[in-house]
C-alpha positions in Angstrom: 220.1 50.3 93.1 216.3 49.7 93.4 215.9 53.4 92.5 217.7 53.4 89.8 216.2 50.5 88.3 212.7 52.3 89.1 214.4 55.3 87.5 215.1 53.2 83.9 212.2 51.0 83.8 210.5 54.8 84.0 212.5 56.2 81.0 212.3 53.5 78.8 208.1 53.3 79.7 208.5 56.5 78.7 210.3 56.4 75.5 208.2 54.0 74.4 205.2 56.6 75.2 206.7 59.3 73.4 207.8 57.1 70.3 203.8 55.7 70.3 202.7 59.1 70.3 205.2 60.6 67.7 204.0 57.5 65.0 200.8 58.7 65.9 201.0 62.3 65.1 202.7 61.3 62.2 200.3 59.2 60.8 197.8 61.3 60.9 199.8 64.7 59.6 200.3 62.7 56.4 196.9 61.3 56.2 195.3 64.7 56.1 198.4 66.2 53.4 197.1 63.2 51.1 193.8 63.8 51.3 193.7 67.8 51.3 193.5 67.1 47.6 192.1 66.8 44.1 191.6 63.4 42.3 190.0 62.8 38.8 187.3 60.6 38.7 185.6 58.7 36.1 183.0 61.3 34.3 179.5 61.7 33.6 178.3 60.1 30.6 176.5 63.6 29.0 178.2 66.8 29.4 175.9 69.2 30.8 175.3 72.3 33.0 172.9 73.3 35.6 171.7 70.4 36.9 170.8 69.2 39.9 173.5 67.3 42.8 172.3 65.7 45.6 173.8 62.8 48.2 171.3 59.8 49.4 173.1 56.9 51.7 176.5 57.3 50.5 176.2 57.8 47.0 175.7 61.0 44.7 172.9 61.4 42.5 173.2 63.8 38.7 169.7 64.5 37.6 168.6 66.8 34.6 170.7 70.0 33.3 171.0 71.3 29.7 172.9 71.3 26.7 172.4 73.0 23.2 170.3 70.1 22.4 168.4 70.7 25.3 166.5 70.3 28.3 167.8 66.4 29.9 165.8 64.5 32.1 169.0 61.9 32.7 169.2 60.7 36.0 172.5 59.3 37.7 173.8 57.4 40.3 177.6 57.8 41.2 179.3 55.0 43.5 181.8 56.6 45.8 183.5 53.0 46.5 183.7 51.6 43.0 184.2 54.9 41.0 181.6 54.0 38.3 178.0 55.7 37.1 175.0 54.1 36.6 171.4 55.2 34.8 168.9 54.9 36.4 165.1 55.8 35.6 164.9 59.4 33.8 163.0 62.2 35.8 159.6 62.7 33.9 159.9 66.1 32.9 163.1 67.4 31.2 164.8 70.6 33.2 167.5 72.2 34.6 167.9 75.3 37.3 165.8 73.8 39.6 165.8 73.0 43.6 167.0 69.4 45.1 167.1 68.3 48.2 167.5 64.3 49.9 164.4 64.2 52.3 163.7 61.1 54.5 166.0 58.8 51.8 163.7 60.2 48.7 164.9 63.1 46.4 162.8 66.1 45.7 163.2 68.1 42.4 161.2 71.2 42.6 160.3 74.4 40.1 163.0 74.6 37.2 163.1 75.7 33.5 161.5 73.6 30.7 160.3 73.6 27.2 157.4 72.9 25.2 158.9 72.7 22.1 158.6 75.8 21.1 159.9 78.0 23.8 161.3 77.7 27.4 159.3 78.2 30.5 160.0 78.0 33.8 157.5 75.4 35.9 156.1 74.3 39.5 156.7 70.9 39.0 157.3 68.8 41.9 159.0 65.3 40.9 160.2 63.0 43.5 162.4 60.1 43.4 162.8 57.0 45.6 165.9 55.9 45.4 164.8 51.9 46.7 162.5 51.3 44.1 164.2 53.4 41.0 160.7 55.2 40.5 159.4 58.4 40.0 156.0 59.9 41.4 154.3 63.5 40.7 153.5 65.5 44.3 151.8 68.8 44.8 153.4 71.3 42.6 154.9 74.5 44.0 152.5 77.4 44.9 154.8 79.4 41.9 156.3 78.8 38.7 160.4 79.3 39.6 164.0 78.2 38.3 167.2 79.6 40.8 165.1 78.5 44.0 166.8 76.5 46.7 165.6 73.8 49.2 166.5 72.6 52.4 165.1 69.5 54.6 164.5 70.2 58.2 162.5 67.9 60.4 161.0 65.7 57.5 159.9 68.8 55.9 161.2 70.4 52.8 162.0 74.9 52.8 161.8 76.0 49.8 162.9 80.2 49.3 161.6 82.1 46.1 163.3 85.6 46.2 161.8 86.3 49.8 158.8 84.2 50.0 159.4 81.1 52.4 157.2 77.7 51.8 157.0 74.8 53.5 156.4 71.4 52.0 155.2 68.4 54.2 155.8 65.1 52.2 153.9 63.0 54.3 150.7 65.4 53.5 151.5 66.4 50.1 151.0 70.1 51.2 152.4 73.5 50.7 152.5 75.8 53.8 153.7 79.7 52.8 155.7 80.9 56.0 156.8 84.0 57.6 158.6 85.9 54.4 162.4 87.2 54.5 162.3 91.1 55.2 164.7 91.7 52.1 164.5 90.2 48.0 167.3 88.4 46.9 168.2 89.5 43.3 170.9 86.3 42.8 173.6 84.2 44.0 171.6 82.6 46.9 173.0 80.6 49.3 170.2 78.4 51.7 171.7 77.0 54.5 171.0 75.0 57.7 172.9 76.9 60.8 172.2 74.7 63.6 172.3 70.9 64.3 169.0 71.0 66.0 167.3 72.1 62.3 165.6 75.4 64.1 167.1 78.5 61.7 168.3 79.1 57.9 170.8 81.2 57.1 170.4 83.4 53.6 173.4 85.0 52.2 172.8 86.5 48.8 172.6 89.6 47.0 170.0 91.5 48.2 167.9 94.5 46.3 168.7 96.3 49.4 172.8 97.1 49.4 172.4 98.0 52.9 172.1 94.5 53.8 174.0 91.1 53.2 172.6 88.7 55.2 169.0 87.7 56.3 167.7 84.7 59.1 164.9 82.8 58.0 163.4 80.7 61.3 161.0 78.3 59.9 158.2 77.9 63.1 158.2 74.0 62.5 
């Protein structure tokens, strides 16, 4: 009799176990089918292309771009949370097709295409924001005039790839370092990406002048 009281406390311990574990599973099967999906969110307040994206501390930031009026210098902010846009200061010169990247909670705009008025140009400007103070400040331009370049923070400092010429940029310096340059050009469509958690290697994928390759390792010597 003892056994067999054993033997249904044990069963229904156990039922109770499998039904915990069953809700569980559940939950979280449907949790991931409603998020694997799209939403519409509230829009921008300018219609605009080429600009540049970037995240800093949980919300997104929608600086510059173009539109057949012209080069923007619009900057901003997108809350996550409350679904809502805000403008914030505008970026001193007007662009679009230029590099962004969130280093140290500041964001970098780099290189880019502008206008004079009378025609377009591409430029080495190098325009930070701070995203604390709502203020913009001019750094150390870029050792070239580029639009199309991409940048990536590693260890406070900023990689920034021009075809196959690597540079450096240390914010706390205010200086450009040119590094070892990729053994192939890209032509277009140039992805820039960090590999590793520890921030040691780039990955280039691209289209290269060279058909016999697709893929190229940057590894900045930091």
């Amino acid at each position: 009799m003892v056994c067999m009281n054993k033997l249904v406390s044990f069963v229904i311990v156990f039922f109770f176990i499998s039904s915990f574990f069953v809700c569980t599973f559940s939950s979280v099967s449907a949790a991931r089918l409603i998020e694997d999906s799209w939403r519409l969110k509230t829009p921008m307040s300018q219609t605009r292309f080429s600009l540049g994206v970037v995240a800093v501390d949980g919300k997104v930031y929608a600086i510059g771009g173009f539109t057949n009026s012209g080069y923007l210098d619009l900057n901003e902010q997108y809350d996550l949370v409350t679904d809502t846009w805000t403008t914030l200061t505008s970026m001193p010169t007007p662009r679009n097709d230029f590099a962004i990247v969130a280093c140290q909670g500041k964001i970098y705009c780099m290189g880019g295409i502008t206008s004079n008025g009378n025609s377009w140009f591409k430029c080495g400007v190098n325009e930070v924001y701070d995203v604390v103070t709502d203020s913009w400040s001019t750094k150390a331009s870029l050792p070239f005039n580029g639009s199309g370049v991409t940048a990536h923070a590693a260890d406070g400092k900023i990689f920034v790839l021009n075809a196959r010429t690597l540079y450096m940029y240390d914010p706390s310096a205010d200086s450009w370092t040119e590094k070892t340059s990729m053994p192939t050009i890209i032509m277009s469509r140039l992805s820039f990406v960090l590999t590793t958690a520890t921030g040691d290697k780039f990955m280039v994928i691209g289209e290269f002048q060279n058909a016999r390759s697709s893929n190229a390792e940057a590894e900045p010597n930091l």
